[in-house]
PABA-235621 format. One record per residue: z, x, y of N, C-alpha, C in turn; residue in one letter. Coordinates in pm, whole numbers. Each point is the difference from the previous one (the first is absolute). Last residue first. Layout:
<recs>
n_up:n_east:n_north:ca_up:ca_east:ca_north:c_up:c_east:c_north:drenza
Z:X:Y:Z:X:Y:Z:X:Y:A
...
</recs>
This chain:
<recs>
n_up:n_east:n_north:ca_up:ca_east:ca_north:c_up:c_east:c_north:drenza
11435:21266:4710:17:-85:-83:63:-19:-106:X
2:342:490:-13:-21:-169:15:-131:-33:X
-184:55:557:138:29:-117:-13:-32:-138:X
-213:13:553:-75:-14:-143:170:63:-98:X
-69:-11:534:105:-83:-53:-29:17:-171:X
-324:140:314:71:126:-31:145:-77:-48:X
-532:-86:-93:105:-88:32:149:87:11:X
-434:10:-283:4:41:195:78:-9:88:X
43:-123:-493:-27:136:32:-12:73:115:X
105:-428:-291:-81:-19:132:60:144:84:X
139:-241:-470:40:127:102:-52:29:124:X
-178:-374:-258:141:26:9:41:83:11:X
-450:55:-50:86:-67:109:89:-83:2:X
-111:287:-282:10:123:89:-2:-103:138:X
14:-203:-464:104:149:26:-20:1:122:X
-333:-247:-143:101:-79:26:139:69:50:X
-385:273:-109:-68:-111:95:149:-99:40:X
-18:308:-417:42:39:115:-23:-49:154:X
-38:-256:-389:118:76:-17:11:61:155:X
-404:-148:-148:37:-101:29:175:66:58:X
-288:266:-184:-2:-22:107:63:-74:56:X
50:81:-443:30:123:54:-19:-25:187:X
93:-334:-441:-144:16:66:84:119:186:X
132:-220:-547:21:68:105:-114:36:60:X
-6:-194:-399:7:-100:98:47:70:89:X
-4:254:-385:-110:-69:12:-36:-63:135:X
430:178:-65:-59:106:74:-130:-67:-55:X
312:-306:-255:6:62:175:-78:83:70:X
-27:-23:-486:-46:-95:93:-35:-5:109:X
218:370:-184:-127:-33:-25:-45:-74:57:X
428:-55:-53:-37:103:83:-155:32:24:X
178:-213:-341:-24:-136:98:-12:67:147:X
11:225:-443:-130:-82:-5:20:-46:150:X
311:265:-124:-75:90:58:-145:-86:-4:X
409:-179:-139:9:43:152:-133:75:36:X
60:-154:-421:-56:-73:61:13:2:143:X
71:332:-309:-127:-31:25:5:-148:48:X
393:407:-32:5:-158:47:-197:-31:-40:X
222:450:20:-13:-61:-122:-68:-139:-4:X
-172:326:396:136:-57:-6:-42:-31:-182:X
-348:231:282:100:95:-126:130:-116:-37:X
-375:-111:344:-39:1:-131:90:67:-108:X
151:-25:424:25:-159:-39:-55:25:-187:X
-55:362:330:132:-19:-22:15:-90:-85:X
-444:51:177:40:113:-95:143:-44:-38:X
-118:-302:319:-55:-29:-133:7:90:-80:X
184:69:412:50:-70:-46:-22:-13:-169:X
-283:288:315:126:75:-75:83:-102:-58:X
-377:-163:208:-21:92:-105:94:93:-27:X
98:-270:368:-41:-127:-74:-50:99:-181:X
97:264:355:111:-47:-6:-22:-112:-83:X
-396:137:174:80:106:-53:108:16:-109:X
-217:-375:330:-56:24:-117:37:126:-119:X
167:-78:487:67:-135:-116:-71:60:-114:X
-152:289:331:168:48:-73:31:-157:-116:X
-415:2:244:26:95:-156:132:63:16:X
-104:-315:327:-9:-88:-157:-14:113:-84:X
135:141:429:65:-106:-41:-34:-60:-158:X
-288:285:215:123:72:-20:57:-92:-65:X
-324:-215:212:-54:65:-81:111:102:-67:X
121:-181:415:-2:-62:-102:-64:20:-101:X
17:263:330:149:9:-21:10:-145:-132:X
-440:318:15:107:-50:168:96:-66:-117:X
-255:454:-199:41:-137:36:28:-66:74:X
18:444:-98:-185:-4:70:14:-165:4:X
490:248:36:-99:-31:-106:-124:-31:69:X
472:269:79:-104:-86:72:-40:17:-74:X
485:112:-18:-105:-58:-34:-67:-48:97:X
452:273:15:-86:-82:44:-120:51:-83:X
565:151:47:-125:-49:-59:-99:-97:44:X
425:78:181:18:192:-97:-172:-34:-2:X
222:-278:424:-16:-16:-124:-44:168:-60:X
70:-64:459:82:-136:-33:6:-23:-133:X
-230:329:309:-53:-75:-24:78:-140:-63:X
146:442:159:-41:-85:123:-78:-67:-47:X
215:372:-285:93:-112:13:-64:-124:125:X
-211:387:-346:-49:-82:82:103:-103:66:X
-30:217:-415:22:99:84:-9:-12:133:X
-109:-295:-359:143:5:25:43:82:94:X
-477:-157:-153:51:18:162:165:27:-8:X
-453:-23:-341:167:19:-46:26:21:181:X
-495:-267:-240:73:108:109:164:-24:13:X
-525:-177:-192:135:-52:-19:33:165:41:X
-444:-362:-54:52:107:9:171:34:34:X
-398:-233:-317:108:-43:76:35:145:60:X
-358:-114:-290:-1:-128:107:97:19:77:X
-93:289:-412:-106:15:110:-21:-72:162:X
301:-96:-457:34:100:98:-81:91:82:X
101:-444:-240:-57:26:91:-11:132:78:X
306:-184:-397:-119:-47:6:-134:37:78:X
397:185:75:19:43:-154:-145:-53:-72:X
203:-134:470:-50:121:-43:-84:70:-79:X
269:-382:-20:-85:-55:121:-101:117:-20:X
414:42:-186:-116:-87:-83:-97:13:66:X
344:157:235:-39:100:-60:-88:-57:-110:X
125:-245:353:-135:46:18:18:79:-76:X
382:-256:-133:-133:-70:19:-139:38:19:X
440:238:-12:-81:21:-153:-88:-94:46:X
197:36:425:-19:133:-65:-96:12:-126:X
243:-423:190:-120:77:28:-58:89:-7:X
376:-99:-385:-23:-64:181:-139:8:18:X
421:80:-402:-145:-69:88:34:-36:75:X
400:316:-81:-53:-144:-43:-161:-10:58:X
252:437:90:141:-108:-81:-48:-119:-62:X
-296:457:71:62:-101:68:48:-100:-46:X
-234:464:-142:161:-37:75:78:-110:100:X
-301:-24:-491:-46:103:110:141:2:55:X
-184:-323:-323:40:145:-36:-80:61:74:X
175:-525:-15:-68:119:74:21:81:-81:X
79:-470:-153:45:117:29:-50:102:43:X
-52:-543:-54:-108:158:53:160:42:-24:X
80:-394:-32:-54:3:-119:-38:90:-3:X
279:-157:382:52:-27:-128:-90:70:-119:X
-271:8:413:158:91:37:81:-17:-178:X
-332:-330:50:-89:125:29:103:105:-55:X
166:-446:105:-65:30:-115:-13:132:-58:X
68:-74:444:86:-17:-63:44:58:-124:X
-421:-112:253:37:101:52:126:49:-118:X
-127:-477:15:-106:142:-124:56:138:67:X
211:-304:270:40:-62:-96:-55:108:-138:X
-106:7:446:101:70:-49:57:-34:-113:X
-560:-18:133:164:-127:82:111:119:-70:X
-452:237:57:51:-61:-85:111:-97:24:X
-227:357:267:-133:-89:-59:26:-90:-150:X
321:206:379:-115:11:60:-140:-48:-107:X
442:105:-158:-45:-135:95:-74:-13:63:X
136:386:-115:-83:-31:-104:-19:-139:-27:X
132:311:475:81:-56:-127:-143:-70:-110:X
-2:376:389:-85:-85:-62:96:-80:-130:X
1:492:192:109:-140:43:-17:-173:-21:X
-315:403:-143:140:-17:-83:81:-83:72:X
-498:-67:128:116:115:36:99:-39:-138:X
-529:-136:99:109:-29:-38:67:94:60:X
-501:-221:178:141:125:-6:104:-51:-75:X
-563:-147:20:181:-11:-67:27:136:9:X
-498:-55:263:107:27:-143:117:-56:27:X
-546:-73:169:184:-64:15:51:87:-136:X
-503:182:231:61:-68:-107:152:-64:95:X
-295:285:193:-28:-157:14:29:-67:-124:X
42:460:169:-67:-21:-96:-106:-161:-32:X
413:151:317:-144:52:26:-80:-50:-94:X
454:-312:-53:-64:157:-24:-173:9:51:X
452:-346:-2:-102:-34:3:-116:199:52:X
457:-244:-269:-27:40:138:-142:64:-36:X
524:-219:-215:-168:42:-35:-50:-18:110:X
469:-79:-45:-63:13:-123:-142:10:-23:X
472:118:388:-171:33:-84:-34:-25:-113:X
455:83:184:-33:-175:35:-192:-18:-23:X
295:407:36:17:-33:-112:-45:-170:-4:X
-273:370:242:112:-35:-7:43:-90:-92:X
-382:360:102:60:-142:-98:103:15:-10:X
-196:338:246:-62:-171:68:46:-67:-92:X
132:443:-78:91:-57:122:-73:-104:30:X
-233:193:-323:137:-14:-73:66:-114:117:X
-518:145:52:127:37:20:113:-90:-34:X
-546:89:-213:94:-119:103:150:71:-7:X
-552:98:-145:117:30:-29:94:-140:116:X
-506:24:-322:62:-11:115:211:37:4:X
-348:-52:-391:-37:120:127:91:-2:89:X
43:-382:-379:-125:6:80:-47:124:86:X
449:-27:-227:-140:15:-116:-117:-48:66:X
364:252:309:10:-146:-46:-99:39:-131:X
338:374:247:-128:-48:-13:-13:-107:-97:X
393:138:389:-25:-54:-126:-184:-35:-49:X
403:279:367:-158:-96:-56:27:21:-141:X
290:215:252:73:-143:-39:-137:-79:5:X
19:494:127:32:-16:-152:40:-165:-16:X
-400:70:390:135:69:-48:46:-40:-99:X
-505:70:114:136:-139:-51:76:95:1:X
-448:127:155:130:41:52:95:-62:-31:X
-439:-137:-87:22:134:-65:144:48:44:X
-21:-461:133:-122:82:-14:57:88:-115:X
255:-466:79:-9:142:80:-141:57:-82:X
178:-523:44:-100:77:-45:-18:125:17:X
408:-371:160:-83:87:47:-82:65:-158:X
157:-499:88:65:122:-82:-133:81:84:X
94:-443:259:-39:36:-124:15:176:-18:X
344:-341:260:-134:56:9:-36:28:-127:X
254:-414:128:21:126:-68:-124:87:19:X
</recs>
């Protein structure tokens, strides 16, 4: 795959300026790009909206996710979308992010780049999503659901998670499929 062109002063409208300076064209991330290796000499994480939300959860929590999120916006169910819009919400010096709908030769509406590589991303979406659970959990009636929930996310160990996740998905891998 070549690497993403860096345009000058002359970016045409499908640059994208990064949170390190550096810009990068829309048309180098294709939808099979999760992070790429920048002038800067940083690695950022590319997301896209095509990006199923399997991408950093088995389908099973994905599921979950969908059943318990109600969006209030215009899209029918969680997804990747409200993930970097957390992602964001937290970071919003770290990420840069660009509307391409107007754009039918890229394959996707939305893309994310973060000052992150693709695993560093990875554990602050689990960790995110792990802090919106416990907000949720802390309001249930149940206190002993919300003690043993508690528990659980004690003994959760965020790396370990995504370390075991990401190879069982083995990411490099253009066969790689939801859990």
């Amino acid at each position: 795959m070549p690497e993403p062109r860096v345009p000058g002063d002359d970016a045409p409208s499908s640059a994208l300026e990064l949170s390190c300076g550096e810009r990068v064209d829309v048309k180098d991330l294709d939808m099979g790009v999760r992070e790429f290796e920048c002038a800067c000499g940083g690695t950022h994480a590319v997301v896209q909206d095509v990006h199923p939300p399997s991408r950093f959860f088995p389908e099973s929590l994905v599921a979950v996710l969908r059943e318990t999120v109600e969006p209030a916006d215009d899209f029918e169910e969680f997804g990747t979308v409200h993930l970097m819009g957390v992602v964001l919400e937290e970071f919003p010096d770290a990420v840069a992010v660009k509307d391409v709908s107007d754009d039918g030769s890229v394959g996707y509406t939305m893309v994310w780049v973060t000052e992150f590589d693709s695993r560093r991303l990875h554990e602050i979406v689990v960790e995110l999503v792990v802090e919106l659970m416990e907000h949720a959990v802390s309001h249930a009636e149940d206190q002993n659901a919300v003690q043993e929930f508690e528990q659980q996310m004690l003994e959760f160990d965020v790396a370990e998670f995504v370390d075991a996740y990401r190879a069982q998905r083995d990411f490099a891998d253009e066969h790689d499929s939801a859990l």
